[in-house]
C-alpha positions as CSV (number, residue, x, y, z in Angstrom):
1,X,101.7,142.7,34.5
2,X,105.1,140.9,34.6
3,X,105.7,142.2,38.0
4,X,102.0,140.6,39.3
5,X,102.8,137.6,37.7
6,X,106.3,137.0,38.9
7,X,104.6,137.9,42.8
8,X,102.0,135.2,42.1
9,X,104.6,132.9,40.9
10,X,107.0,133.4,44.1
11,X,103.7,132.5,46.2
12,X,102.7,129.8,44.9
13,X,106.1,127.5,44.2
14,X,105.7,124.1,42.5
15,X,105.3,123.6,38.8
16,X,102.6,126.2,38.4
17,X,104.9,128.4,39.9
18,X,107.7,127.6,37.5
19,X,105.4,128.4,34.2
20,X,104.3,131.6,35.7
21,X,108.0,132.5,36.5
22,X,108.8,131.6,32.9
23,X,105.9,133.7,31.5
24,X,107.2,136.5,33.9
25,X,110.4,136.1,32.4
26,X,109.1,136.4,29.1
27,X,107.4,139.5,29.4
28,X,109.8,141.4,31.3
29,X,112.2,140.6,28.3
30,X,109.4,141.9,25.6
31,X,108.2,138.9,24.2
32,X,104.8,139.4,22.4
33,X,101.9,138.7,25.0
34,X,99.7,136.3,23.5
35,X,102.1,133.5,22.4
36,X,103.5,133.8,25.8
37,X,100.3,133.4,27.9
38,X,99.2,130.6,25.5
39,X,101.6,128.6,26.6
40,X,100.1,128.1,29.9
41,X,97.3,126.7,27.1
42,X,98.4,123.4,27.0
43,X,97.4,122.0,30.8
44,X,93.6,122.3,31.1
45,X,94.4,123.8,34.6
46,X,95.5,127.1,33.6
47,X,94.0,127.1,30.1
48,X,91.2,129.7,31.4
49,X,93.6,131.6,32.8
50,X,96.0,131.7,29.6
51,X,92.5,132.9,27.6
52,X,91.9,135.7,30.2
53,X,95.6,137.1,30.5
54,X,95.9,136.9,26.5
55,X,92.7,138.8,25.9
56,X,93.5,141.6,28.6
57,X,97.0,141.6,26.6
58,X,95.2,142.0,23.3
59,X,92.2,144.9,24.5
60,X,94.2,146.2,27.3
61,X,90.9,145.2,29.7
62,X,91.1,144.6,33.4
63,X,91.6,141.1,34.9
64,X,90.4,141.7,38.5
65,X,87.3,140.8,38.2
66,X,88.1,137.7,35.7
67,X,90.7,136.4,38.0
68,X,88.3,136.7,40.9
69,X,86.0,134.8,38.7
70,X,88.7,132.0,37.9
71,X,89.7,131.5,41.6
72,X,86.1,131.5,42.7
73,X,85.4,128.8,40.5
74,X,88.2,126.6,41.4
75,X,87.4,127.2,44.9
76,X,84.1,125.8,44.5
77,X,85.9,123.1,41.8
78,X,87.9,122.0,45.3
79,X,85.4,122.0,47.6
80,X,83.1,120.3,45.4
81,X,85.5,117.4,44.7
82,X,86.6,117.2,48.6
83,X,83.2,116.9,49.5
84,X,82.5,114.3,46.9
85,X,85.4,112.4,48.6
86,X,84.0,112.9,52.1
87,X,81.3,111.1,50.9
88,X,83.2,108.2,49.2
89,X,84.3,107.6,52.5
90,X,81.3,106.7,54.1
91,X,80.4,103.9,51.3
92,X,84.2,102.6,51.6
93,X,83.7,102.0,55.5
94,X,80.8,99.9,55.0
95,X,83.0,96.8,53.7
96,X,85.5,96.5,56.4
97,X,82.7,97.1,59.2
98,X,80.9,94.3,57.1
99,X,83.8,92.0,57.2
100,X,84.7,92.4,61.0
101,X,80.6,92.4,62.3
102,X,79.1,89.8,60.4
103,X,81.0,86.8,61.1
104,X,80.1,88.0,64.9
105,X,76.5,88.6,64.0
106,X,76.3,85.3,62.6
107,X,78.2,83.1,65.5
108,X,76.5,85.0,68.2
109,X,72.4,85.3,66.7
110,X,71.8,83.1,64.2
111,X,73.8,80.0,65.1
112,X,72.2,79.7,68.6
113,X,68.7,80.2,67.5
114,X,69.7,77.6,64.3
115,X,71.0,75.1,67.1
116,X,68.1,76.2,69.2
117,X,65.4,74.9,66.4
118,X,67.6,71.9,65.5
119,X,67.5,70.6,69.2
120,X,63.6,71.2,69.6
121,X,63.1,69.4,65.9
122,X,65.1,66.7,66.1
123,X,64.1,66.1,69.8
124,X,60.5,64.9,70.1
């Protein structure tokens, strides 16, 4: 499991990386599962993940199909949040659109046709 873990950590760099190095570490040098994986407890990111790796420590189950599980779901975690912010995009065009098109609107319709009535009304 250390080996996996040190593979996974050497792919994917960055402060994730670093913890799962560290865990790596840890087991390689026989530290007691559990304790070890918890420590990845403490940022809500990985907090599934320490669960999962501490209970297949502690029953000696498999965790293919869990990780598959765990990276499915934050797949669809990132996909739903970058489609909630391709969305937040459209709403945050509308103001600057605004800002440039309806001084123009206004100068070009409404003031002529304003001026337009004035001259006829005031004009008999």
């Amino acid at each position: 499991m250390s080996a996996a873990t040190e593979i996974a950590a050497n792919a994917i760099a960055g402060p994730l990386g670093e913890r799962l190095s560290w865990v790596s570490r840890q087991l390689r040098l026989g530290a007691d599962p559990e304790p070890t994986w918890a420590f990845l407890a403490r940022d809500p990111a990985t907090g599934q993940l320490s669960r999962a790796m501490s209970r297949a420590a502690q029953t000696g189950a498999p965790v293919a199909d869990v990780l598959t599980r765990l990276a499915d779901d934050a797949r669809e975690t990132t996909r739903a949040a970058s489609v909630a912010a391709a969305r937040s995009v459209g709403v945050k065009a509308v103001a600057p659109l605004g800002l440039c098109f309806l001084p123009a609107f206004v100068l070009l319709g409404i003031i002529p046709i304003v001026a337009g009535l004035a001259a006829t009304i005031t004009i008999p």
